[in-house]
C-alpha positions as CSV (number, residue, x, y, z in Angstrom):
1,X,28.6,-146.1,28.0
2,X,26.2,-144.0,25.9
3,X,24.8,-145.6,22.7
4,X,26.3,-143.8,20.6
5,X,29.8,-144.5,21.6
6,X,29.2,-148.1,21.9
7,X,28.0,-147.9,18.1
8,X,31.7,-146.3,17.6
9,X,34.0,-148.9,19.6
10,X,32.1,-151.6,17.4
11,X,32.8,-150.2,14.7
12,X,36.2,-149.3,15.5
13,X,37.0,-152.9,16.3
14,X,35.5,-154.0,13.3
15,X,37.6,-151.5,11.2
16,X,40.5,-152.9,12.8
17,X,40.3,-156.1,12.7
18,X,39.3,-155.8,8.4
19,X,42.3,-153.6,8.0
20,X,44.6,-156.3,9.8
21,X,42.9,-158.4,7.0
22,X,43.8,-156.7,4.5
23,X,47.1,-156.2,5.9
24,X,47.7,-160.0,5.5
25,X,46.6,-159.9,1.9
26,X,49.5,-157.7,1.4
27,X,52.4,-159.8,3.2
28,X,51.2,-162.8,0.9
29,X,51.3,-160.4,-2.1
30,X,55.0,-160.0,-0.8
31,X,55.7,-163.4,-0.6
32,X,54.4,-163.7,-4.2
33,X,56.7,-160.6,-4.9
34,X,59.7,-162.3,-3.3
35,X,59.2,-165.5,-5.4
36,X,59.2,-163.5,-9.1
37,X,62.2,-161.3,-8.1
38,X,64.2,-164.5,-6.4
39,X,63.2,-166.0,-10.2
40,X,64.1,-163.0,-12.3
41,X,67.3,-163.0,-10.7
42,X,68.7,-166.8,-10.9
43,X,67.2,-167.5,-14.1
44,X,66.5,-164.7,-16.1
45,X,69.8,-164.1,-17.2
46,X,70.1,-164.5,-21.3
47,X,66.6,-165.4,-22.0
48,X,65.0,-162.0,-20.6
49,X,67.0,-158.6,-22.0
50,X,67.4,-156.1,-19.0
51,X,65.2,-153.9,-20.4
52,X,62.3,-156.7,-20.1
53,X,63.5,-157.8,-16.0
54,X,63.1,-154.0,-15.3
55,X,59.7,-153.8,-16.7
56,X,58.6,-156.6,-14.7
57,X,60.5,-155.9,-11.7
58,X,58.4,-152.2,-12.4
59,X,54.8,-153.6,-12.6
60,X,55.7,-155.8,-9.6
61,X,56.7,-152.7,-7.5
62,X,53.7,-150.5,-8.8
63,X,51.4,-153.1,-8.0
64,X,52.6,-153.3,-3.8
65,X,53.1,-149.2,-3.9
66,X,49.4,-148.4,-4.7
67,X,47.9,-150.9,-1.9
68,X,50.1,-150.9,1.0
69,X,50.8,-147.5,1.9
70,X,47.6,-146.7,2.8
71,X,47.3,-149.4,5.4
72,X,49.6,-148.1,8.0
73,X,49.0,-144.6,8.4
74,X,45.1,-146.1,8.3
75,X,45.6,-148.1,11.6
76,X,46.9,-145.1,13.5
77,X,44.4,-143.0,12.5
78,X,41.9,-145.3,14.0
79,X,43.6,-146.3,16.7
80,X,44.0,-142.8,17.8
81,X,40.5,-141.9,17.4
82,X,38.0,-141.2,20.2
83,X,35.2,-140.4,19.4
84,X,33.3,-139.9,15.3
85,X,30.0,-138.2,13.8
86,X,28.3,-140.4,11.6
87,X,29.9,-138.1,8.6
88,X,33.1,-139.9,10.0
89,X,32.0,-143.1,10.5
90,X,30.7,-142.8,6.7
91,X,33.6,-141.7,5.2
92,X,36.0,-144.1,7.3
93,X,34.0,-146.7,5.7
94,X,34.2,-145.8,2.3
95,X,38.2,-145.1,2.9
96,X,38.3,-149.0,4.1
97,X,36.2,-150.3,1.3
98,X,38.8,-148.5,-1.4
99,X,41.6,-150.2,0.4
100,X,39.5,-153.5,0.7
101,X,39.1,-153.5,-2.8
102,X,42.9,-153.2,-4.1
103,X,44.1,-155.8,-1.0
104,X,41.7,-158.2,-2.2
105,X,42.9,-157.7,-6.1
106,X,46.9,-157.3,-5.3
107,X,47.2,-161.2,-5.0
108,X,45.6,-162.2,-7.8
109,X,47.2,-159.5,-10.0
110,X,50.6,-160.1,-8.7
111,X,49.9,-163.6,-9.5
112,X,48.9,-162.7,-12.9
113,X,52.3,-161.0,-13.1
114,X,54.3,-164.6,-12.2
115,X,52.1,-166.5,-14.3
116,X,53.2,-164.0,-17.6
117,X,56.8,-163.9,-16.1
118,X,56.6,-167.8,-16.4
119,X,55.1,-168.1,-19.6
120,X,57.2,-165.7,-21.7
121,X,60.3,-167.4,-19.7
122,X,59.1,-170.5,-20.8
123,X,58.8,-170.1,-24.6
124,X,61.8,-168.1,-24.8
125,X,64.0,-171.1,-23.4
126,X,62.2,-173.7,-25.7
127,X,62.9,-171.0,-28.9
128,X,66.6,-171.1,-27.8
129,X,66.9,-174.7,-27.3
130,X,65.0,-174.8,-31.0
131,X,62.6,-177.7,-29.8
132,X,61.0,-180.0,-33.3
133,X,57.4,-179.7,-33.6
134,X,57.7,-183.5,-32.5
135,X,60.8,-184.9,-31.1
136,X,63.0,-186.4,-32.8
137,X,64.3,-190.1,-31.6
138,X,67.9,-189.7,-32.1
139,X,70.7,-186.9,-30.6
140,X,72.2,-185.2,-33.9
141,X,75.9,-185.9,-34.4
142,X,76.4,-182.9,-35.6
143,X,78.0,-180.4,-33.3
144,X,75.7,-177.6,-32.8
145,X,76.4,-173.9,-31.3
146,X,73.9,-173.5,-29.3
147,X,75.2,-176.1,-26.6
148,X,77.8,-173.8,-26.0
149,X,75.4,-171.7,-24.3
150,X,73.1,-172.5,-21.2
151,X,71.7,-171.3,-18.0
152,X,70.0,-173.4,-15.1
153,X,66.4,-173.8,-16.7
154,X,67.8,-174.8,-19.7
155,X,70.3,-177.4,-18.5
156,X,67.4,-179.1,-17.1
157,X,65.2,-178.5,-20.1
158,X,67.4,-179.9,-22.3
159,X,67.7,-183.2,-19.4
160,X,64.5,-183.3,-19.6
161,X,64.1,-184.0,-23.7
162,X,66.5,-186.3,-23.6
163,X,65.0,-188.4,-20.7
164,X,61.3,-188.2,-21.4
165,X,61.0,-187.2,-25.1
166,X,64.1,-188.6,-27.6
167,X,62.6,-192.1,-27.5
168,X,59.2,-192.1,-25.9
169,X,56.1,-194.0,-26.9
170,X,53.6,-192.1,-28.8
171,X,50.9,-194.9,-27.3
172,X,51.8,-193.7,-23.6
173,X,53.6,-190.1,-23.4
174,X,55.0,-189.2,-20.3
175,X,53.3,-187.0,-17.9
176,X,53.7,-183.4,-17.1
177,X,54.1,-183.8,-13.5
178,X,56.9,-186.3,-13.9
179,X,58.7,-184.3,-16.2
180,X,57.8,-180.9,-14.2
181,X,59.3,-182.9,-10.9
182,X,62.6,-184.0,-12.6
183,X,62.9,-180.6,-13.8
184,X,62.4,-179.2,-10.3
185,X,64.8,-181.8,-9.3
186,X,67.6,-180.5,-11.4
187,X,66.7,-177.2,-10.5
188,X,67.2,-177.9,-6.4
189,X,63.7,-177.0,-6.0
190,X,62.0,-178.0,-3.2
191,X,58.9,-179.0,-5.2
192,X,57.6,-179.0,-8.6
193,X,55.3,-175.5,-8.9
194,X,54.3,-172.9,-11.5
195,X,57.6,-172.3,-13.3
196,X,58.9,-176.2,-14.2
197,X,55.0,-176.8,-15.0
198,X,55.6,-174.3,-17.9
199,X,59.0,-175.2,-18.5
200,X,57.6,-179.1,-18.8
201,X,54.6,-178.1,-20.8
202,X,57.8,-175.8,-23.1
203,X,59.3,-178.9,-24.3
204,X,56.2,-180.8,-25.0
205,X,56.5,-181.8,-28.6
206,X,53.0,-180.3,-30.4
207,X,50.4,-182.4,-30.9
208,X,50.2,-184.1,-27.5
């Protein structure tokens, strides 16, 4: 084998294996993907209009369109190449590097995209369940309308003040996690994660 064309299965291997890299980057962004529609659609319902789920569901599906379509058709071109002038070889690279760069950011901003998804969720539910600036140690009598309505999230949020918050001592407040794990308890999820943590930190009176 000549030189040259050991140079070129090197780098073809190398290509490869980076692109199968980046390939990963892209299932997890899926996973991430998978995660904020499963969300939108059990608990978005009433505290997000439709015209604010399809935005989301929009930037979500932008997001996966511009990185992973180039990846495919990418591998087959290598794997069907023999033989490259270093012109190729040069502009191979700097196709991989432009596909590098939005694998490696696709996480992250996908992530960003859950982490906004949870946050507006989150103080939209406390704004309906019209949470005190500091809560207040006894249930009102008074009946009031807004128990009429409810959704999963809020059920649990409104558990969730009455067990930790209605009575609790100033001198040692509860802790997030504990409230974040009932919450994900009522919920039937397997854990606490991102969305009770802001759906805890929602209901925490101001001030702590």
């Amino acid at each position: 084998m000549s030189h040259e064309a050991e140079i070129f299965k090197k780098f073809k291997s190398r290509l490869r294996a980076r692109l199968l890299l980046a390939k990963m980057s892209i299932e997890t962004a899926h996973t991430q993907i998978g995660e904020a529609k499963d969300f939108l659609e059990k608990f978005a319902r009433g505290i997000f209009s439709r015209n604010e789920v399809q935005k989301f569901n929009e930037t979500i599906d932008q997001l996966i369109k511009e990185c992973s379509s180039p990846i495919d058709p990418f591998l087959t071109e290598i794997e069907n190449l023999e033989t490259a002038t270093w012109q190729e070889l040069f502009e191979l690279q700097e196709k991989y590097l432009k596909i590098h760069a939005l694998s490696h950011d696709l996480p992250s901003n996908i992530q960003n995209v859950l982490n906004e998804i949870y946050r507006q969720y989150a103080e939209k539910a406390s704004k309906k369940l019209k949470i005190p600036s500091k809560a207040k140690r006894s249930i009102p009598s008074t009946p009031n309308p807004i128990e009429k309505y409810s959704t999963p999230s809020l059920t649990a949020m409104k558990a969730a003040i009455q067990r930790f918050w209605l009575e609790y001592d100033p001198k040692k407040p509860p802790a997030q996690k504990e409230i974040s794990n009932f919450i994900a308890d009522m919920l039937k999820e397997p854990s606490r994660n991102r969305m009770t943590d802001e759906l805890a930190r929602a209901i925490k009176p101001e001030g702590l």
